[in-house]
C-alpha positions as MATLAB code, in Angstrom:
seq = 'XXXXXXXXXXXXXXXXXXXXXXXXXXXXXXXXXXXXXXXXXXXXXXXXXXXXXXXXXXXXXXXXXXXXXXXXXXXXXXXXXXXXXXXXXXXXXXXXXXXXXXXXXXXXXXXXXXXXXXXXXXXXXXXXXXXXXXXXXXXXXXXXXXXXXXXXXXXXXXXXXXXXXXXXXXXXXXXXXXXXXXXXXXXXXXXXXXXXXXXXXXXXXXXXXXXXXXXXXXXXXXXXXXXXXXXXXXXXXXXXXXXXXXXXXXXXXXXXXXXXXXXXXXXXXXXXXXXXXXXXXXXXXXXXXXXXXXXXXXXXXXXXXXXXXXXXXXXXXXXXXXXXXXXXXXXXXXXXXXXXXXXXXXXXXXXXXXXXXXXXXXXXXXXXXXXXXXXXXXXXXXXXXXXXXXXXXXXXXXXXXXXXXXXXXXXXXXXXXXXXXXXXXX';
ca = [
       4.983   -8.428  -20.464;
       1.711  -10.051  -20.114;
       2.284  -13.390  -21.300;
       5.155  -13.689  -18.464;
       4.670  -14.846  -14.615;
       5.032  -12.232  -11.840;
       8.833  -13.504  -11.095;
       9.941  -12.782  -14.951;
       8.050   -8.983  -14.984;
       9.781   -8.314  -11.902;
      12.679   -8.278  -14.034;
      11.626   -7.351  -17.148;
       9.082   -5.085  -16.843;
       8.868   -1.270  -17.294;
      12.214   -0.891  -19.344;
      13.266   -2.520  -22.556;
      16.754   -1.335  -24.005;
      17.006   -1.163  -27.191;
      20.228   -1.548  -29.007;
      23.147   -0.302  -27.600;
      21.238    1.215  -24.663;
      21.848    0.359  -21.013;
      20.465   -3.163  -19.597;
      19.767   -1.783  -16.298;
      17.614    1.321  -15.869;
      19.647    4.693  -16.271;
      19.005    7.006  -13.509;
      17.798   10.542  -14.989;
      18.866   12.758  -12.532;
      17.386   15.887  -13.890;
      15.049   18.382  -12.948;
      14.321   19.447  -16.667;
      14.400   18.615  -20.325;
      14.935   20.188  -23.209;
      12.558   21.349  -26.342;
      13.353   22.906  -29.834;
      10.763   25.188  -30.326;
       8.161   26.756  -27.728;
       5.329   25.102  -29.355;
       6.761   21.691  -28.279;
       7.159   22.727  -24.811;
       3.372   24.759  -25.001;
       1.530   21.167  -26.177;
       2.982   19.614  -23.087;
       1.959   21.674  -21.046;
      -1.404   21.609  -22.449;
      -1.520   17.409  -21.908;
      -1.955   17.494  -25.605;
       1.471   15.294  -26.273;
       3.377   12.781  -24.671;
       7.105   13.489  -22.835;
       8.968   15.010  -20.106;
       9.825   18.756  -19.086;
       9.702   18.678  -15.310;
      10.729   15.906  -12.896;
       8.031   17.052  -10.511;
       5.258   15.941  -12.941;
       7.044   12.700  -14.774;
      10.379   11.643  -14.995;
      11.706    8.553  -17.508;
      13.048    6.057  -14.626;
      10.259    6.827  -12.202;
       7.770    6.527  -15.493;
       9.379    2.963  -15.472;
       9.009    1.659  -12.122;
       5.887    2.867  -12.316;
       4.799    0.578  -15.529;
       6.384   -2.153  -13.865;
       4.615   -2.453  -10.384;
       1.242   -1.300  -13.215;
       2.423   -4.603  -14.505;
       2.573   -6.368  -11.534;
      -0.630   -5.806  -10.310;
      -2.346   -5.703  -13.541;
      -3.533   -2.443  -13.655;
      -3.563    0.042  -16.912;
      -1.606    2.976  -15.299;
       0.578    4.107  -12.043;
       2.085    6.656  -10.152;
       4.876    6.909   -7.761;
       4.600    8.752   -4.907;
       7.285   10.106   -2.095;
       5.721    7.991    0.583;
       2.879    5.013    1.130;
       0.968    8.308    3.157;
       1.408   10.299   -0.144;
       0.109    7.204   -2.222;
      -2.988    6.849   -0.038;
      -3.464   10.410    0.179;
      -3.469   11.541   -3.009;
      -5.695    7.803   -4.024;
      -8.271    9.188   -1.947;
      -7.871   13.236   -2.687;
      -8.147   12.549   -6.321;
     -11.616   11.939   -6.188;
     -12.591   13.821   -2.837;
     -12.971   17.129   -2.010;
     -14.902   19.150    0.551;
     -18.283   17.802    1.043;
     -17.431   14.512    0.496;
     -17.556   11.098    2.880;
     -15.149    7.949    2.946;
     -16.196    4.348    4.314;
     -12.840    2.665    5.813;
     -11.907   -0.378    7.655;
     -11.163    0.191   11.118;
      -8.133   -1.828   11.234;
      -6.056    0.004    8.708;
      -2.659    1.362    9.289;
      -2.469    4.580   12.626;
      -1.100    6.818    9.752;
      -3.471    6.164    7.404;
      -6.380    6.486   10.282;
      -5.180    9.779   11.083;
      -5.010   10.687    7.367;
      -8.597   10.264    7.628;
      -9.929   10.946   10.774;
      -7.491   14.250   11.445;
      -5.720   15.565    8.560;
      -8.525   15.029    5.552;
     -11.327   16.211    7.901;
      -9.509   19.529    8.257;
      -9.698   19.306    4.030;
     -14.130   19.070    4.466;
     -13.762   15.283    4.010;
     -15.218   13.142    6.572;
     -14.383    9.235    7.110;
     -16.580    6.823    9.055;
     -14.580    3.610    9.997;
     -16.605   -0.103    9.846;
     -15.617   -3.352   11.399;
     -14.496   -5.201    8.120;
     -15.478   -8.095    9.652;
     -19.315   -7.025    9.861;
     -21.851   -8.104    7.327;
     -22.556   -6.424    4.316;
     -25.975   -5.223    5.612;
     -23.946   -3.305    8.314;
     -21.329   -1.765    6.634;
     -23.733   -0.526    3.699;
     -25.555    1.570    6.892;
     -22.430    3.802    7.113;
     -22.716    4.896    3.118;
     -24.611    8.125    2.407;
     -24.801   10.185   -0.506;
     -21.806   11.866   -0.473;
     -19.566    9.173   -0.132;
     -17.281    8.855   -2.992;
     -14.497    5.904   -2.033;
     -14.616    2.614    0.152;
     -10.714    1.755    1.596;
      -9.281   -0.806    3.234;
      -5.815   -3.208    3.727;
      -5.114   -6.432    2.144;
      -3.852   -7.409    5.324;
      -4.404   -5.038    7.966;
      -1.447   -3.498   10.037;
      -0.131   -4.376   12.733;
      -3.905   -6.420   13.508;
      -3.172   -8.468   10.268;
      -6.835   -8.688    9.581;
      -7.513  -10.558    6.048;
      -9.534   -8.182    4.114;
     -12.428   -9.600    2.255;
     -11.703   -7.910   -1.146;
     -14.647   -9.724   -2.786;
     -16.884   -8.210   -0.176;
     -15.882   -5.133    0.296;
     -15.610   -4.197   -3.396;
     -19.584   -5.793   -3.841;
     -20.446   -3.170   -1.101;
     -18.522   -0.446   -2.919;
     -19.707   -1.436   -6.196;
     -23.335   -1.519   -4.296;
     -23.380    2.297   -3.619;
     -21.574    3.173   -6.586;
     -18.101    4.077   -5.609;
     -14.717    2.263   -6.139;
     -12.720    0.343   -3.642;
      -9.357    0.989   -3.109;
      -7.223   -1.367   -1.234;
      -3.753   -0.861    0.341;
      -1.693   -3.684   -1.130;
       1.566   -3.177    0.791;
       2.149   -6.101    3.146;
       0.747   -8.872    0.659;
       2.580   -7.247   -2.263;
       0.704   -8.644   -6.118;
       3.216  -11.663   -5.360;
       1.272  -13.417   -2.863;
      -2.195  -10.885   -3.713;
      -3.590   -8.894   -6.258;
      -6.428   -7.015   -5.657;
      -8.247   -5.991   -9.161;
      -8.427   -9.904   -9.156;
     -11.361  -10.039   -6.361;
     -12.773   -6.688   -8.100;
     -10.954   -3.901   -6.080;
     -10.395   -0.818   -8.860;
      -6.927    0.910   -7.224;
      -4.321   -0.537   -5.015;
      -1.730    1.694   -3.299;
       1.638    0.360   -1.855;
       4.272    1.789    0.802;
       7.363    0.460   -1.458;
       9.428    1.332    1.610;
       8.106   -1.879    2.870;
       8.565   -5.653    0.648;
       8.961   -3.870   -2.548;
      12.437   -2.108   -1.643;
      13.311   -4.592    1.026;
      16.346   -3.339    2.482;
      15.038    0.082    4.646;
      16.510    2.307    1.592;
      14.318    4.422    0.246;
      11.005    5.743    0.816;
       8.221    5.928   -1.646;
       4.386    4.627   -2.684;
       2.702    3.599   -5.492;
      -1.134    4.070   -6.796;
      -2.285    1.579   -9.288;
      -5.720    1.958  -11.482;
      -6.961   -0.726  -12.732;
      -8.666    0.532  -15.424;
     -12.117   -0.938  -14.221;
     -13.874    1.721  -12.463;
     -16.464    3.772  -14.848;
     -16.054    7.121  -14.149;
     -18.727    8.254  -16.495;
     -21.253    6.311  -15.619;
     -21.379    8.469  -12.416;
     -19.953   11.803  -13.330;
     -22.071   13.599  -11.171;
     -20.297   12.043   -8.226;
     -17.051   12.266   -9.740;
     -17.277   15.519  -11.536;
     -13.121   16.298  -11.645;
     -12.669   13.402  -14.391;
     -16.055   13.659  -16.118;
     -16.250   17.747  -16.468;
     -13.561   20.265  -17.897;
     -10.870   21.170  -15.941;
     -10.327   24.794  -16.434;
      -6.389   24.712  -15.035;
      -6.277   22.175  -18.451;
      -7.880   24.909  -20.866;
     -11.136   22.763  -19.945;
      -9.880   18.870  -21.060;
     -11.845   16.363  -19.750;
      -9.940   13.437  -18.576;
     -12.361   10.344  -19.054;
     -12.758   12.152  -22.684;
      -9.022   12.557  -23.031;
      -7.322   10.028  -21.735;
     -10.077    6.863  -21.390;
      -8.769    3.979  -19.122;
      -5.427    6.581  -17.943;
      -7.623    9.056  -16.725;
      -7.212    8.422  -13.384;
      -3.635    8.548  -12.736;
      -3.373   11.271  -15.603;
      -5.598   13.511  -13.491;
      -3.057   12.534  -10.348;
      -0.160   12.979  -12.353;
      -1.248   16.497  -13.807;
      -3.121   17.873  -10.904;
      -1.863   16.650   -7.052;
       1.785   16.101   -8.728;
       1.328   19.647   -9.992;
       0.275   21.764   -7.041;
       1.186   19.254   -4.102;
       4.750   17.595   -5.553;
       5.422   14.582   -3.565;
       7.457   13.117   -6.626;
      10.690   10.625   -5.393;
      13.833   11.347   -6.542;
      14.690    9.411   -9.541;
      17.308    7.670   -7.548;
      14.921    6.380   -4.921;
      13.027    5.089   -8.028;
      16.173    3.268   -8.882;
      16.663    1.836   -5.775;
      12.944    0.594   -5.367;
      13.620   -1.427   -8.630;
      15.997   -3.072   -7.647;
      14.564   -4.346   -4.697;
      11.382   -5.072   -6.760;
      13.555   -7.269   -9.222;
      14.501  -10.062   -6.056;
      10.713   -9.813   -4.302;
       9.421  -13.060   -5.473;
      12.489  -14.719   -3.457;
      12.269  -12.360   -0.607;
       8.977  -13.043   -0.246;
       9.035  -17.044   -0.203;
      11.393  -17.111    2.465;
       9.780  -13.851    4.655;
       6.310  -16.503    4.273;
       8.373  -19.348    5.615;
      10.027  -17.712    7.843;
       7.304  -16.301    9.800;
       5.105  -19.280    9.299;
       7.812  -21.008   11.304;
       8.484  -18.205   14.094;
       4.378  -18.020   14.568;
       4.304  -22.008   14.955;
       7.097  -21.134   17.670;
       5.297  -18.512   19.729;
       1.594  -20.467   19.066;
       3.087  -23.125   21.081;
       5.414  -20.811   23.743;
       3.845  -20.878   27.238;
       4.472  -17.065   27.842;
       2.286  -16.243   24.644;
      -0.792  -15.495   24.993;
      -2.248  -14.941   21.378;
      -0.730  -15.024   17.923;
      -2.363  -13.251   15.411;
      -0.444  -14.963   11.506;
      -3.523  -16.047    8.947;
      -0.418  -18.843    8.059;
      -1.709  -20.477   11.144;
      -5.127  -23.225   10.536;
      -7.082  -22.000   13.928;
      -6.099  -18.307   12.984;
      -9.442  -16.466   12.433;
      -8.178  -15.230    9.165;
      -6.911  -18.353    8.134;
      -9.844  -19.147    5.153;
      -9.831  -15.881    3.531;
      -6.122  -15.966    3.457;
      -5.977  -19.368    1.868;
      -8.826  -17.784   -0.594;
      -6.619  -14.727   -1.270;
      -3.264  -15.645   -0.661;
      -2.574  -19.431   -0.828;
       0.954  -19.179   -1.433;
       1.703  -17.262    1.411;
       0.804  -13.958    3.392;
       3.696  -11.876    4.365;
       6.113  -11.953    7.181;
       4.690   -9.913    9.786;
       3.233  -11.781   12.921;
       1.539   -9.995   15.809;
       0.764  -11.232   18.888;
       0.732  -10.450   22.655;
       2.486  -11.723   26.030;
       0.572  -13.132   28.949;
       2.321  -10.854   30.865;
       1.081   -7.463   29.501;
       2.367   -4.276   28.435;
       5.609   -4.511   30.985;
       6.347   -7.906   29.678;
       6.350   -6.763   26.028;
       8.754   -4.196   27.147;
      10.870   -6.753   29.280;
      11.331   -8.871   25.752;
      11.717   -6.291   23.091;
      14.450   -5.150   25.270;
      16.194   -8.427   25.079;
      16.385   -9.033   21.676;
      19.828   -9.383   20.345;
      19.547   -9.922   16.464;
      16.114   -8.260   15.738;
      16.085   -4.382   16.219;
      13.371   -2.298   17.790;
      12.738    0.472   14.729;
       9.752    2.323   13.322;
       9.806    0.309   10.173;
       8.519   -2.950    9.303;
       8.708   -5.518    5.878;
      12.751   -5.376    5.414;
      15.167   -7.926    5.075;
      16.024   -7.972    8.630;
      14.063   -9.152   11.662;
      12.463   -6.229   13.676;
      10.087   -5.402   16.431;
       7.933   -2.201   17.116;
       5.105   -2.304   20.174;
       2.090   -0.589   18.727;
       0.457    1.091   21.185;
       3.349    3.340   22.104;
       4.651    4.113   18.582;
       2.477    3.639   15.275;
      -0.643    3.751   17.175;
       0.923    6.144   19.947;
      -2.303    8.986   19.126;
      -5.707    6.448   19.737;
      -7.321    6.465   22.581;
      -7.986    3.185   24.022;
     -11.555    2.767   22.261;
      -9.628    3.587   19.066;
      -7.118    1.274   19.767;
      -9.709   -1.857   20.378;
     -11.390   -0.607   16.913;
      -7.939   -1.224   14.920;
      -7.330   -4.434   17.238;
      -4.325   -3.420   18.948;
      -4.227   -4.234   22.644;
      -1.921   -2.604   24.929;
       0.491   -5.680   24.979;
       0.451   -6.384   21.370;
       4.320   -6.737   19.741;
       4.279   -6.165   15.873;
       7.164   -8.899   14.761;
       8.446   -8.519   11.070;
       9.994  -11.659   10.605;
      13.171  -10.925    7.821;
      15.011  -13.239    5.487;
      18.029  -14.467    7.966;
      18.409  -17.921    8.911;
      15.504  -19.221   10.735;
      16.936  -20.866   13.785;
      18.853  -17.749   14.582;
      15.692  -15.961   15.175;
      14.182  -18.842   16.701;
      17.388  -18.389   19.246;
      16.743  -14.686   19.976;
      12.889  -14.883   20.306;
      13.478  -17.995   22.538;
      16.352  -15.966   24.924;
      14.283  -12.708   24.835;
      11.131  -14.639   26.278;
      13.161  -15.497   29.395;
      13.159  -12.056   30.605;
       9.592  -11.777   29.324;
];
């Protein structure tokens, strides 16, 4: 699907019936699949032939979705995952292991910081967080030897920080590791990544890509760039034999797929955060009407951030959509047709006025959930955030007042009407 624009592969990529077979994508609700002979079954098992036997390592309809969002972003290979925490998780642990070091932005995601900072330091692998904002000369001072992977956000959540992709990957590229970049709130509608030289994207498709707070699930995408071999030293579990494999060696084996192969037939093995193939189904379909949803989340919110730029009870409003927004170049660099539809942005009145207003809202609801159809609010600091400390807090640029807005598709003067009734009791 190559030759087609993004709004035709959502569609059409992944799955091609052929005759007589279903137009939409069947759901294969099945653990296993059957073989004729043992030897069949055996050369699976060995990675030495293509196809299915258990849904916890492939299954056909996630296998699809999987080529299609591949497609999207223009990467060789993908895997689903049961979460965006899984996606980034297993992104990272497929190339790290104890010993190792990883260079992140600061402003990412509270899960993902905790990923780092808690759960993958209890794992032997140590993060060190940079302002993305700083020059290259001081980011490169927080590389050392060991360090294996550079991450960061396309746009950074809730702070909505514009990542400089081109920047970040020269750094990566600089010390000889590859960048991966969570792609979730731009989506490869309004950004792709492997474009500006990042070499894996991961995705929460909870968020845009399912668009209607259905299913859970994430996505890792290789782009095929990254030479593996060229520093198989550093990257030893694709470049040497892998003796749980009867000693294959992936970048030998499986060339540009060796990535997600390794994923696939190691982490999927032993860890098993596979979706259901019905959550698979259900992510396609929202993936098939994203182009639309995604126009009208970007107008939507450009309008709504116009709104609360200009309310008197605002104090700041951080949307790159908006020309004195200090994001507002590399966003028209990166994303010129439009970021997402997430706004953040605080009240003069602090903390207890945040409160006062979220409270008011009629039409948008307060949920732990953000980059759905429908309008909704979350206040950072007590929920996604809830575990910084205050320092920690400033580092991923989330004040104590800050509201995280996710602007959805309904008609734009009936949110206008709620924000502007809510910000009387502000």
């Amino acid at each position: 699907m190559s030759d087609y624009r993004i709004e035709t592969k959502c569609l059409h990529s992944g799955y091609t019936p052929k005759k007589g077979e279903p137009r939409m994508l069947p759901i294969y609700q099945s653990t296993t699949f059957k073989y004729d002979t043992t030897e069949e079954m055996g050369r699976l098992f060995d990675l030495k032939d293509n196809g299915y036997f258990y849904t916890r390592l492939q299954n056909p309809t996630n296998d699809c979705v999987a080529a299609k969002i591949a497609d999207l972003e223009g990467g060789v290979a993908a895997l689903l995952t049961s979460s965006g925490q899984a996606a980034n998780f297993y992104a990272i642990f497929n190339i790290c292991e104890a010993g190792d070091h990883v260079v992140a932005s600061s402003t990412i995601y509270g899960g993902t910081f905790n990923l780092l900072s808690v759960t993958l330091k209890k794992l032997g692998i140590e993060s060190t967080f940079v302002d993305p904002d700083a020059s290259e000369e001081e980011i490169s001072k927080a590389f050392r030897p060991n360090t294996k992977v550079m991450f960061g956000e396309t746009i950074a959540n809730p702070a909505l920080v514009v990542l400089d992709i081109e920047k970040f990957a020269r750094i990566a590229h600089a010390h000889q590791v590859p960048l991966i970049v969570d792609n979730t709130f731009a989506t490869p509608v309004n950004c792709r990544p492997f474009e500006w030289g990042a070499d894996i994207v991961t995705h929460s498709t909870t968020k845009y890509m399912d668009g209607h707070s259905t299913q859970v699930g994430g996505a890792i995408i290789d782009s095929g760039h990254f030479d593996w071999s060229a520093y198989g030293h550093k990257y030893h579990g694709l470049t040497e034999p892998d003796e749980s494999y009867h000693g294959i060696v992936y970048t030998e084996a499986f060339g540009e797929a060796a990535y997600i192969t390794k994923a696939t037939s190691q982490l999927m093995r032993d860890l098993g955060s596979i979706p259901s193939p019905l959550n698979a189904f259900i992510l396609n379909l929202g993936l098939e009407s994203l182009p639309l949803r995604m126009e009208r989340h970007c107008y939507n919110a450009q309008k709504v951030a116009e709104y609360l730029h200009a309310h008197e009870k605002v104090g700041t409003v951080n949307y790159a959509g908006l020309p004195d927004d200090k994001y507002h170049d590399l966003a028209m660099k990166y994303m010129p047709k439009g970021t997402c539809g997430v706004i953040s942005f605080d009240l003069k009145g602090g903390r207890e006025a945040a409160v006062r207003f979220m409270d008011s809202l009629k039409l948008a609801t307060i949920c732990t959930h953000v980059a759905d159809a429908k309008t909704c609010v979350l206040h950072p600091a007590s929920h996604t955030h809830r575990q910084m400390n205050d320092e920690q807090l400033a580092a991923a640029g989330v004040s104590p007042g800050m509201i995280r807005l996710s602007v959805g598709i309904e008609n734009i003067d009936d949110i206008l009407e709620d924000l502007e009734q809510a910000l009387k009791n502000a």
